[in-house]
C-alpha positions, -999 to +999 in steps of 0.1 A: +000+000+000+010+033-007+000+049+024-028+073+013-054+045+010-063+014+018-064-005-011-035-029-016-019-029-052-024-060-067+007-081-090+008-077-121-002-104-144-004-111-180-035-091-184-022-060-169-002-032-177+032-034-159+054-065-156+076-081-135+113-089-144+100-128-149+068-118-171+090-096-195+108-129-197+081-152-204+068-124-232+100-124-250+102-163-246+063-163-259+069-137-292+100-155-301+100-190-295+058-194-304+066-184-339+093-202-343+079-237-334+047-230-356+066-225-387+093-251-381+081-267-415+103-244-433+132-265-427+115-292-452+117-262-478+146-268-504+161-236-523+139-216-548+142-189-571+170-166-566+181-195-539+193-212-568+214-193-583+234-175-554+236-208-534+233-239-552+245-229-581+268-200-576+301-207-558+304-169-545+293-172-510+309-204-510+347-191-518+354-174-479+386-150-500+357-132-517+340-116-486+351-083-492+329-081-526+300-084-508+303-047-498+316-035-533+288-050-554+252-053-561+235-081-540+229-101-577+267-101-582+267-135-564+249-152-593+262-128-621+298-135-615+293-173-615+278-171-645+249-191-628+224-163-646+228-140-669+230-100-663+207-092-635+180-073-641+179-056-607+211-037-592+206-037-553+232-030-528+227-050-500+260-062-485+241-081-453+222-107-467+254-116-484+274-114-451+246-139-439+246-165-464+287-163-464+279-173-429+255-200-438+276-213-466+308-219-442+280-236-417+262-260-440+272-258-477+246-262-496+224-277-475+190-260-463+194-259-425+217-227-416+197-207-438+166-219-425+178-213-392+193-177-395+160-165-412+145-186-379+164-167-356+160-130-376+126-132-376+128-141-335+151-111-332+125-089-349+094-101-332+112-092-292+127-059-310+086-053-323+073-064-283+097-040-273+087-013-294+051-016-287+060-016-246+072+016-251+047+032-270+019+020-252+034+013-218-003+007-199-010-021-223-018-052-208+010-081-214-011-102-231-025-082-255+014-070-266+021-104-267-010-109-290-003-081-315+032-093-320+021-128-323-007-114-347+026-100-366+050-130-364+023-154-378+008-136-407+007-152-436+014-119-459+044-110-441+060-148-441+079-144-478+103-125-460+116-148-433+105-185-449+120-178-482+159-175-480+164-151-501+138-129-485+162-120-456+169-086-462+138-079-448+140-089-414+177-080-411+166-041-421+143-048-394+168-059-368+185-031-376+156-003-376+145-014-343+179-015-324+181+018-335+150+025-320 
């Protein structure tokens, strides 16, 4: 009690505002890990599209001594240099999804898993960076409901392309980034 009544303040639970140390736990476990179990059947998805070409295909992101071109080309220069596809039609400068599949190469090869995984773990990273955002702009909102919109979020079907599809990482990883800086 605070002094100047005589009603006692009750704990916090899910359905309130404020949280404890151990609730703001069990949200982040609950917006990350709840997504990620109900779309584990990614990891049965082989490569597609432009999957192909810079992965399977190509041997860029598989030759470690060309790292550094990742930051001095256009994202399609993975394929293009190969010779795995012709002259891309689209010049994009996106260095990080590069940097990530580099990592993913040296981790499994060709084989589906580490990219299933990072895109796994990106699209974790943006669903507590998105339950943290929310918390600060509506700080009364009860834990639940947070939890709810960012589930809302993390399991609609519109948004999935981005972090089921390998290739769609830049998305979450611009993401990450826009909500660290945040």
């Amino acid at each position: 009690s605070c002094g100047c009544c005589w009603v006692q303040p009750r704990a916090a639970s899910m359905t309130e505002g404020p949280v404890s140390r151990r609730g703001r736990v069990l949200e982040i476990v609950l917006v990350s890990l709840l997504p990620s179990l109900l779309t584990l059947g990614r990891f049965r998805n082989g490569f597609v599209f432009d999957d192909v070409f810079v992965i399977v295909r190509g041997e860029f992101i598989h030759t470690p001594a060309r790292f550094m071109e990742a930051f001095t080309r256009h994202t399609m220069v993975a394929s293009s240099l190969d010779g795995a596809v012709g002259q891309p039609s689209l010049d994009t400068y996106r260095p990080m999804p590069l940097v990530t599949f580099f990592w993913d190469a040296w981790l499994a090869g060709r084989d589906t898993w580490s990219y299933h995984l990072t895109n796994t773990v990106l699209h974790a990273l943006v669903c507590v960076g998105l339950l943290e955002l929310v918390r600060k702009l509506a700080p009364g909102l009860p834990s639940l409901t947070r939890v709810s919109l960012v589930c809302v979020f993390a399991l609609s079907p519109w948004l999935s392309e981005a972090h089921v599809w390998i290739n769609g990482r830049s998305d979450p990883l611009m993401s990450v980034f826009l909500l660290l800086a945040l």
